[in-house]
C-alpha positions as CSV (number, residue, x, y, z in Angstrom):
1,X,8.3,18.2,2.6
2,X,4.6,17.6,3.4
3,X,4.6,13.9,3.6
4,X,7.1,12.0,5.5
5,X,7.8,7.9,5.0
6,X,9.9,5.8,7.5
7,X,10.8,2.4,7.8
8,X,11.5,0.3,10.4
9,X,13.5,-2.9,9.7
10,X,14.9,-4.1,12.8
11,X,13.5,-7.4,13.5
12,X,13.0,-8.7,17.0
13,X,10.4,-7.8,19.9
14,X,9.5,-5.5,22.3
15,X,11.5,-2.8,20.3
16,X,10.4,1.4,20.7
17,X,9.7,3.8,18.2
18,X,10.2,7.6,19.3
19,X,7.2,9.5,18.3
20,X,8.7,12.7,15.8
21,X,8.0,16.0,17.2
22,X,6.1,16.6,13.9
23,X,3.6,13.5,14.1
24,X,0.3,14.1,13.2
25,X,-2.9,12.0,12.9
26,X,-3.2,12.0,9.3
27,X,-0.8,8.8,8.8
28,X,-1.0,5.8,7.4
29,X,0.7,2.5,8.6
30,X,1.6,-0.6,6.7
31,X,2.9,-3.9,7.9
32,X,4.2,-7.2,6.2
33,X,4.6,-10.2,8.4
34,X,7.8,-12.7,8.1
35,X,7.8,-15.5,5.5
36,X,8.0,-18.8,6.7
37,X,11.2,-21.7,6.1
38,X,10.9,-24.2,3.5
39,X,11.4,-27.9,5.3
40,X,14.0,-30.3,4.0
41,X,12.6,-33.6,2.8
42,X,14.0,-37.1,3.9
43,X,12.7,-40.1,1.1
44,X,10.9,-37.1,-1.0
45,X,11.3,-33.4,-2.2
46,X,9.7,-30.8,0.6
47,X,7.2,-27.9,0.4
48,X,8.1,-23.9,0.3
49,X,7.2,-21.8,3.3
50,X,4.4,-19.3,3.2
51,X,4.6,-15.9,2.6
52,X,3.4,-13.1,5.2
53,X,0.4,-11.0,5.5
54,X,-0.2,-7.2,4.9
55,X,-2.4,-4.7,6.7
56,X,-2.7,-1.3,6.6
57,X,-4.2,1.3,9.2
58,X,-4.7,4.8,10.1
59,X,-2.9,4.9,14.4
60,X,-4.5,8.2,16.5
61,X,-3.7,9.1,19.8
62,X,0.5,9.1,19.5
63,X,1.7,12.1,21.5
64,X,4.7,12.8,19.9
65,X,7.6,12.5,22.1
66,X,6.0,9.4,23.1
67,X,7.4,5.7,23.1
68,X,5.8,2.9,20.5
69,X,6.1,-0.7,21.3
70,X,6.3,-2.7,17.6
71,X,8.2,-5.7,17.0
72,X,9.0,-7.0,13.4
73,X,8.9,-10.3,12.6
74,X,11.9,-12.3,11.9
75,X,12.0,-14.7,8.8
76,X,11.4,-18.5,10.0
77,X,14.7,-20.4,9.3
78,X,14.7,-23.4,6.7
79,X,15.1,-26.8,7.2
80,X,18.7,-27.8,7.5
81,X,19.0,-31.8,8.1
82,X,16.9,-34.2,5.5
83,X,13.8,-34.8,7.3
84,X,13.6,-31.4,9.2
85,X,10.7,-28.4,9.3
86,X,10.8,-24.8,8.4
87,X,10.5,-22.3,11.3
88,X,7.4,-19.7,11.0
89,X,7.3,-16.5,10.0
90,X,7.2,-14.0,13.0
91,X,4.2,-11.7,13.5
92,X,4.5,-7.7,12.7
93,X,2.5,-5.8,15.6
94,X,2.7,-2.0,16.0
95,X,1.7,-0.7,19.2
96,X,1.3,-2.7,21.7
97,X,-0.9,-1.9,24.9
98,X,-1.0,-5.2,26.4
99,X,-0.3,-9.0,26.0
100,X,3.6,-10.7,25.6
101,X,2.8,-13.5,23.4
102,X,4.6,-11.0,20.7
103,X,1.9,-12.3,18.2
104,X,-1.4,-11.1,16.6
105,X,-2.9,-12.3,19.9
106,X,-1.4,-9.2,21.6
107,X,-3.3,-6.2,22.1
108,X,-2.1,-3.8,19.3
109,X,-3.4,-1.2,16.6
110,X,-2.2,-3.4,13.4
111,X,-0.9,-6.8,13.2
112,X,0.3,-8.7,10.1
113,X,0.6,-12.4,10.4
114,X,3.5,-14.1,9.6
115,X,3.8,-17.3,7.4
116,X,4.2,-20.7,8.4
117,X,6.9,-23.2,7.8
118,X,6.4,-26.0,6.0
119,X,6.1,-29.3,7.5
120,X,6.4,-31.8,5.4
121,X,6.3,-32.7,1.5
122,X,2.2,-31.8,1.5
123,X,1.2,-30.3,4.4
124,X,2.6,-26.6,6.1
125,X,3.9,-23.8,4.3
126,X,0.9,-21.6,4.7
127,X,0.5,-17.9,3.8
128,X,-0.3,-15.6,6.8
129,X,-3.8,-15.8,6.8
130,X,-5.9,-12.0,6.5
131,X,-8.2,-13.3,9.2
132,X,-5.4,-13.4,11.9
133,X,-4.6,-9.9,10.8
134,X,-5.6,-7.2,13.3
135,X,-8.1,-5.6,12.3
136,X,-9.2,-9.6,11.6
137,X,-9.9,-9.2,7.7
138,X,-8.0,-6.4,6.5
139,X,-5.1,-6.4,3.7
140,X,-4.5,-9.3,1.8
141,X,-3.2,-13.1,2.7
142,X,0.5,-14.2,1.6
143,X,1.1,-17.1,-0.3
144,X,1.1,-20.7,0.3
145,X,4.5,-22.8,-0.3
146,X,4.2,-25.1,-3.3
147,X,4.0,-28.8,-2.6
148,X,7.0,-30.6,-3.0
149,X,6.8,-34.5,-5.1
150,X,6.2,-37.6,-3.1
151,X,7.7,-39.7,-5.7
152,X,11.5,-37.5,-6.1
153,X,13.3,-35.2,-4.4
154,X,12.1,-31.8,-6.3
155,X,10.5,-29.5,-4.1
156,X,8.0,-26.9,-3.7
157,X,8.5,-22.8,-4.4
158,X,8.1,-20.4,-1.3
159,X,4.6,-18.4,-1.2
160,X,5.1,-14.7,-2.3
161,X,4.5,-11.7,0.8
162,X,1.1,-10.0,0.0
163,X,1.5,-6.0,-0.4
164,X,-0.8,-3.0,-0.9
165,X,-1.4,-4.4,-4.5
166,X,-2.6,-7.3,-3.7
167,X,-2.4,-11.2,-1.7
168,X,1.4,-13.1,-1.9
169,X,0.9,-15.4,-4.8
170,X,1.5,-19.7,-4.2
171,X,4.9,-21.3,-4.9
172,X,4.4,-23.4,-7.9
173,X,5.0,-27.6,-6.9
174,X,7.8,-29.9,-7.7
175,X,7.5,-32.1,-10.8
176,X,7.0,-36.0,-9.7
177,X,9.9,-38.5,-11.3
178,X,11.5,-35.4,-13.2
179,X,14.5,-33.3,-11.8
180,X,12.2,-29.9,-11.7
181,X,11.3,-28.0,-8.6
182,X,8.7,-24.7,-8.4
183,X,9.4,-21.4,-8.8
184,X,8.7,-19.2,-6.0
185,X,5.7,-17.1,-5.9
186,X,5.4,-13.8,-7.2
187,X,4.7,-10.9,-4.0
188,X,1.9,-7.8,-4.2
189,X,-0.8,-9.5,-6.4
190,X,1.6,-10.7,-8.6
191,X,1.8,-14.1,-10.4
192,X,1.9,-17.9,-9.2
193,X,5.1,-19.7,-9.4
194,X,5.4,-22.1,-12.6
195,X,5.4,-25.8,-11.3
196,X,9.2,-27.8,-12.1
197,X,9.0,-30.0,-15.2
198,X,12.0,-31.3,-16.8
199,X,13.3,-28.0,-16.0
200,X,13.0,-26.0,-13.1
201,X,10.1,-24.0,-12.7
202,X,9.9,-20.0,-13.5
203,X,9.4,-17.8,-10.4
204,X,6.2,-16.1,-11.0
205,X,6.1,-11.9,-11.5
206,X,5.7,-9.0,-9.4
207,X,1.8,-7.1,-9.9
208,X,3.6,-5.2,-12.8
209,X,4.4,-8.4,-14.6
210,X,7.5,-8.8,-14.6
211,X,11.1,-9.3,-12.8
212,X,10.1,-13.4,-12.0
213,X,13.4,-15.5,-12.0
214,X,14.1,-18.3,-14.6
215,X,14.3,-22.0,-13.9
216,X,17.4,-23.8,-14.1
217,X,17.6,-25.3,-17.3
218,X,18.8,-29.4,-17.8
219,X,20.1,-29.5,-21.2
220,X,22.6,-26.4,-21.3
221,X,23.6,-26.5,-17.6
222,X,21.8,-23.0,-16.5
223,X,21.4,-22.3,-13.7
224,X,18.3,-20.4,-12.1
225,X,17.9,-16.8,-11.3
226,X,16.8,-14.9,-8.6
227,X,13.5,-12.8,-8.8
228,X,13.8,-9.5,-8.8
229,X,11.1,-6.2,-7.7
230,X,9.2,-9.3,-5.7
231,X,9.0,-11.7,-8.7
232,X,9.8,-15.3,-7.1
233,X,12.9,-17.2,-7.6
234,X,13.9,-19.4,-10.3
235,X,13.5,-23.6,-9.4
236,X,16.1,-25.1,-9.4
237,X,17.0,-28.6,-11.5
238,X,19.7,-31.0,-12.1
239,X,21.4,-33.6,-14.7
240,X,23.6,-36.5,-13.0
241,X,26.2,-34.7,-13.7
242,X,25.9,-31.1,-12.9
243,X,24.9,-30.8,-9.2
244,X,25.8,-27.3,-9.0
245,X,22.4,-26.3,-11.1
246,X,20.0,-28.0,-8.8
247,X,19.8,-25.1,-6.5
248,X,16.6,-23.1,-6.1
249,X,17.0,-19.3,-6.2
250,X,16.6,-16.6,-4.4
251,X,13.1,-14.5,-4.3
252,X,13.2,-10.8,-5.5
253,X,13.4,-8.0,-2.5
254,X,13.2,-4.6,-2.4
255,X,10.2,-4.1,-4.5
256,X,10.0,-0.5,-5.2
257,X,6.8,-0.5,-3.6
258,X,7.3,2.2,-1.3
259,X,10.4,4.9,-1.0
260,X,11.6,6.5,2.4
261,X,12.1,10.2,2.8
262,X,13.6,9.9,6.3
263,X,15.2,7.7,8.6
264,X,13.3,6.2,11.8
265,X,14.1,9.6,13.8
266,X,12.0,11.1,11.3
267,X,14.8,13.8,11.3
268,X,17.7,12.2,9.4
269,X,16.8,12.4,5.7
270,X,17.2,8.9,4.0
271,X,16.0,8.1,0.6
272,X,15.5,4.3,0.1
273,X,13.2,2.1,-1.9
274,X,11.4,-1.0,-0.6
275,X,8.8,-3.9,-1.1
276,X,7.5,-7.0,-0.4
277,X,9.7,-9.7,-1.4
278,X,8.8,-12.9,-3.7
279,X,9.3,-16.7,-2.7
280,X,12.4,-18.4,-3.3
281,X,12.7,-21.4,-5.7
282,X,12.7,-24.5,-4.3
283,X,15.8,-27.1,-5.0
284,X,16.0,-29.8,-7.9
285,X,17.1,-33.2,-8.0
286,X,18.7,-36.0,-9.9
287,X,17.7,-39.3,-9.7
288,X,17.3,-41.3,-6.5
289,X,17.0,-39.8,-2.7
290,X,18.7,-38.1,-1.0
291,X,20.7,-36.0,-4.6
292,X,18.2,-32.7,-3.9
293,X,20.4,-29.1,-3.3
294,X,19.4,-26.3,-1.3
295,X,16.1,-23.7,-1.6
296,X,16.2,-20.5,-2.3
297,X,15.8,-17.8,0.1
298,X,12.4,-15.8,0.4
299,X,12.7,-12.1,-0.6
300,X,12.8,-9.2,2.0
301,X,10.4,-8.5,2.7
302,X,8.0,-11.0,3.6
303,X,8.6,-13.8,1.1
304,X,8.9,-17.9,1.6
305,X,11.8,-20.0,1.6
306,X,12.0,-22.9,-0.8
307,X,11.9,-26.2,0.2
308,X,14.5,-28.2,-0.5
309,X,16.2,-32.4,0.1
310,X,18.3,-30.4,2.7
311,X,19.6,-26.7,3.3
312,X,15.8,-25.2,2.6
313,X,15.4,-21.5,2.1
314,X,14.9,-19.3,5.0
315,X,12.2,-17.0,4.9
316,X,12.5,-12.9,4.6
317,X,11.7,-10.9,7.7
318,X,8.9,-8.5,7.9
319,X,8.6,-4.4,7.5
320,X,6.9,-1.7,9.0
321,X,6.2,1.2,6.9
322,X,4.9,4.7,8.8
323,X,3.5,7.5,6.4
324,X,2.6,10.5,8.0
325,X,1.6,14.3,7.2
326,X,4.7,16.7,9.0
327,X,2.3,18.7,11.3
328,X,5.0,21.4,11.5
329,X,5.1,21.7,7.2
330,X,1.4,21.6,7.9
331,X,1.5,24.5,9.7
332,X,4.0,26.2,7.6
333,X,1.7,25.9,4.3
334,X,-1.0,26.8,6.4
């Protein structure tokens, strides 16, 4: 096989990648950064985190053999208690030379900003931006957390990861005095996620335009459905008496984007299929404070957590993607 494809999903700092024995210079890298926690509200519905950056590069200079220093950022937790924030989204660095603030700051060949949690019901829950990428401007920005409403408890969708297709598309916002929250927002230049209404908003699609989650719907007791190929999450709703549908749902994972040949060794074969992940849905609510249900999760990888009255959607964790020509296949062919 001339082109090998690894993945590294372990999240957490100061990790090492062994260099294959067959690395060549004609690679390409790709990075998502973490998605962000939606916050829990306290007298109103909350905003969705954002969704994490991509970048992309070309790394010289490995000696194979040699030791990497990456670190993949971990999703930032939701808010749990009424009134409490979203964690951020964790930075993605590969190769690190010098700093230990494990962020973008670091000196590193690629860095993809993480999300940020959201702070409160209309401030926070921002996209990784493409400017705090390293190289500063290169790949797209993820998507902003929708806004949750200042006058109910329905909250705001989680901002869709961006992807080699495109930026992380915004949550869509809760509906003010109606029991709707957003849909997430769709990941890799997909769609936006629909604002809530008297139902909960639809997540928006993937860049293919499809696989976006459905809102839950009031009048027959639905509930809403995850995204699916990095479409967002379905918002989630309620009637006064049906609690159970007022949860926000889960963004869509695992988008197909990308499709491993090996496992990090670059030895073991291992065939699995990836992508940047949507924004979950945020959480409905009934009448009154204090009734809202929990947010959805963000997709892995990369996508923001709902927000949510309490129990907010945590945000999915970031990826490292490393494409490389085998230089001994090379030399094979050649």
């Amino acid at each position: 096989m001339l082109f090998r494809s690894i993945f590294l999903t372990t999240s957490g700092s100061n990790l090492t990648w062994t260099v294959p024995s067959d690395w060549s210079n004609n690679n390409k890298i790709e990075l998502i950064g973490a998605g962000g926690g939606g916050r829990a509200g306290s007298t109103a519905g909350a905003r969705g985190g954002g969704g994490g950056a991509y970048v992309a590069g070309t790394v010289t200079g490995l000696t194979p053999g040699g030791s990497v220093t990456y670190r993949v950022g971990a999703g930032g937790s939701g808010g749990v208690a009424a009134g409490t924030s979203g964690a951020d989204g964790g930075d993605t660095f590969f190769n690190r030379t010098g700093g230990s603030a494990n962020t973008c700051a670091d000196t590193v060949s690629l860095c993809a900003k993480g999300g940020t949690g959201a702070t409160s019901a209309s401030a926070g829950g921002v996209g990784g931006a493409v400017a705090s990428n390293k190289p500063a401007n290169v790949g797209f920005a993820g998507g902003n957390g929708g806004n949750g409403s200042n006058t109910g408890d329905t909250s705001g969708g989680g901002g869709g990861a961006a992807g080699p297709n495109g930026i992380g598309r915004n949550g869509g916002a809760g509906q003010a005095a109606a029991p709707g929250a957003g849909g997430g927002g769709g990941a890799n230049g997909g769609a936006v996620g629909s604002a809530g209404s008297g139902n909960g908003g639809a997540g928006g699609n993937n860049f293919r335009g499809a696989n976006g989650g459905a809102g839950a719907i009031n009048t027959t007791n639905t509930l809403a459905t995850a995204g699916t190929n990095g479409g967002g999450g379905g918002g989630g709703s309620a009637t006064t008496t049906n609690s159970s549908i007022r949860a926000g749902a889960n963004g869509g994972g695992n988008g197909g984007i990308w499709t491993s040949t090996h496992a990090s060794d670059g030895v073991t074969p291992s065939v699995v299929s990836i992508g940047p992940g949507g924004g979950g849905g945020g959480g409905g609510a009934t009448t009154g404070v204090g009734t809202g249900s929990a947010g959805g999760n963000g997709g892995t990888y990369g996508g923001g957590g709902g927000g949510a009255y309490q129990n907010a959607g945590s945000g999915g964790q970031g990826v490292i993607v490393i494409t490389y020509v085998s230089q001994s296949r090379y030399r094979q062919l050649f």
